[in-house]
C-alpha positions in Angstrom: -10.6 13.1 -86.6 -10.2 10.0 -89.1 -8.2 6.5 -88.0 -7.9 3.6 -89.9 -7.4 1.1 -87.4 -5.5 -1.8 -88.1 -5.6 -5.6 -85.9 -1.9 -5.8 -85.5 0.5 -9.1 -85.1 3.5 -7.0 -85.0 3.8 -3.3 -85.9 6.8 -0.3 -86.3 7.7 3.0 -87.6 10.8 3.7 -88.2 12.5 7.1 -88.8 15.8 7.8 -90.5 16.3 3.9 -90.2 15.6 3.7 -86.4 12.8 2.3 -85.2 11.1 4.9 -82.7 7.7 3.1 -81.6 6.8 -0.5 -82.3 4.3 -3.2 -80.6 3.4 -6.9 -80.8 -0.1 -7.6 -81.0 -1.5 -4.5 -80.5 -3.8 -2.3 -82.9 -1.9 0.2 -85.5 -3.3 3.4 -85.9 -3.3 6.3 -88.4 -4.5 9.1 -86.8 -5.5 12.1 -89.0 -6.6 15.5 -87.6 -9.5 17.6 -89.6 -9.1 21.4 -89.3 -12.9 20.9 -87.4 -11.6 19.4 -84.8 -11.5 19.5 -80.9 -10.3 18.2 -77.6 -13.5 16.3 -77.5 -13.4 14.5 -80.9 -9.6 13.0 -79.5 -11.0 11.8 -76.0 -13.8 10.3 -77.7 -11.9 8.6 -80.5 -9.5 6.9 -77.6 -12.2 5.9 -75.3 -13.7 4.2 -78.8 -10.8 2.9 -79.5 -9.4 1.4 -76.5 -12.9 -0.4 -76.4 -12.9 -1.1 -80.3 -14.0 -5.2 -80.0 -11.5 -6.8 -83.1 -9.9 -8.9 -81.6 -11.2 -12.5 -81.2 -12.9 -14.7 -78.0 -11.9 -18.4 -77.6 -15.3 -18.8 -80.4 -13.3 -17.0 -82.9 -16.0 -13.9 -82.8 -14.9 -10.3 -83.1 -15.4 -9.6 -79.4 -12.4 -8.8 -77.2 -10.9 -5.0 -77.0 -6.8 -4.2 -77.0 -8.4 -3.1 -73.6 -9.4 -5.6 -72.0 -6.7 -8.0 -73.2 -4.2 -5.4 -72.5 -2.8 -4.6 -75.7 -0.7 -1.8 -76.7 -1.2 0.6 -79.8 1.1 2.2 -81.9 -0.2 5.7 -83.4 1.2 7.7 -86.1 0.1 11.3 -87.3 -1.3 11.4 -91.0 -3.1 13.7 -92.4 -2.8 12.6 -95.4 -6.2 11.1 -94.5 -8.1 14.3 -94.6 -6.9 14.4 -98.4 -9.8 15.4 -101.0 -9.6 13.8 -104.6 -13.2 15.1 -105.3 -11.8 17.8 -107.4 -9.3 15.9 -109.9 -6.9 13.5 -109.4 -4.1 15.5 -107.3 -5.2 15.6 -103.3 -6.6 18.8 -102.0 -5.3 18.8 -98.0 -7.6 21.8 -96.7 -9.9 19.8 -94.9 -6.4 18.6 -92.2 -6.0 21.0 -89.4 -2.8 23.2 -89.5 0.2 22.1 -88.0 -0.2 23.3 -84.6 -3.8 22.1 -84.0 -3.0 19.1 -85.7 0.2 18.3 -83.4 -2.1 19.6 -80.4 -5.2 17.4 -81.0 -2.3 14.4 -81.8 -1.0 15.0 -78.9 -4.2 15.2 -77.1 -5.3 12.0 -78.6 -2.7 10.0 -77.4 -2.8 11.5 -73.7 -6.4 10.2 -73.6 -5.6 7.2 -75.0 -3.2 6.3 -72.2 -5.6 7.7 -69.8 -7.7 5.1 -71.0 -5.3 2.4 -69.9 -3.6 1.6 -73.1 0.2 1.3 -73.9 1.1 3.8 -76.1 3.8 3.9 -78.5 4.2 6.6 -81.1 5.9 8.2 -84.1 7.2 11.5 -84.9 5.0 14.7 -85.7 6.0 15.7 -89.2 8.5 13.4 -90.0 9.6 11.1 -92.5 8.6 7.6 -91.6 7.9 4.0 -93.0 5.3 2.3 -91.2 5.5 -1.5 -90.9 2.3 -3.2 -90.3 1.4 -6.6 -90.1 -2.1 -6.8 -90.5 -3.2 -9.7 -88.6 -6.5 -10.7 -90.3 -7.0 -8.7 -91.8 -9.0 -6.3 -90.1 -9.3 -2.8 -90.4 -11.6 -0.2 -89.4 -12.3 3.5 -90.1 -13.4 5.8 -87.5 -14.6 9.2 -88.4 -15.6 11.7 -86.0 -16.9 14.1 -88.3 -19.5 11.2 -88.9 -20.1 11.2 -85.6 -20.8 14.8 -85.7 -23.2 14.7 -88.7 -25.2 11.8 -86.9 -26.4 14.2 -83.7 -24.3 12.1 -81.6 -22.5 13.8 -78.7 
């Protein structure tokens, strides 16, 4: 699984010009799903995540988690994220999961995620949307579980 986390201010999607999942301060998240992956790789990614210190103390260090100050996330499938441009300049897309492990391991993701104490708001699997993000920052991270993976990790 890949995220690119983002340090929210505010952030929606919106979906055939309805807005179906936004937050306030929260974290934005891009969630894509690798056609590798497992019901491990999402409840390890959400207990990162929820734990995921960008957000600042009263110093101004990067130090707090949307945990621990109880902020919400906002996640949207992408797997546009698994796309390969090694090969020319047109993405290859073999590396995402099919649809149904993809929409499982999504799913799955954002199960643990709430499990893990966040507010979670969400867009659609396989639809359409225009994600609104106001980076607040900016910060933004990339989490790769695959990397995890290749690093003998568990």
């Amino acid at each position: 699984m890949r995220a690119v986390v983002q340090r929210a201010a505010r952030a929606r999607v919106v979906v055939d010009g309805q807005a179906v999942g936004q937050i306030g301060p929260g974290l934005a998240v891009l969630l894509g799903v690798a056609v590798d992956d497992a019901e491990h790789d999402a409840q390890y990614l959400a207990h990162k995540l929820a734990r995921l210190r960008i957000f600042s103390d009263d110093t101004g260090k990067l130090n707090r988690s949307a945990l621990e100050l109880g902020l919400p996330a906002l996640v949207v499938s992408q797997f546009t994220l698994l796309g390969d441009t090694t090969g020319g300049n047109r993405p290859s897309f073999t590396k995402a999961a099919p649809l149904e492990l993809g929409e499982r391991l999504y799913r799955a993701f954002i199960v643990a995620l709430r499990a893990e104490g966040l507010q979670v708001e969400e867009g659609i699997f396989r639809a359409m949307m225009q994600f609104e993000v106001v980076n607040d920052g900016p910060v933004t991270i990339i989490i790769d579980t695959a990397e995890r993976r290749a690093g003998g990790a568990p």
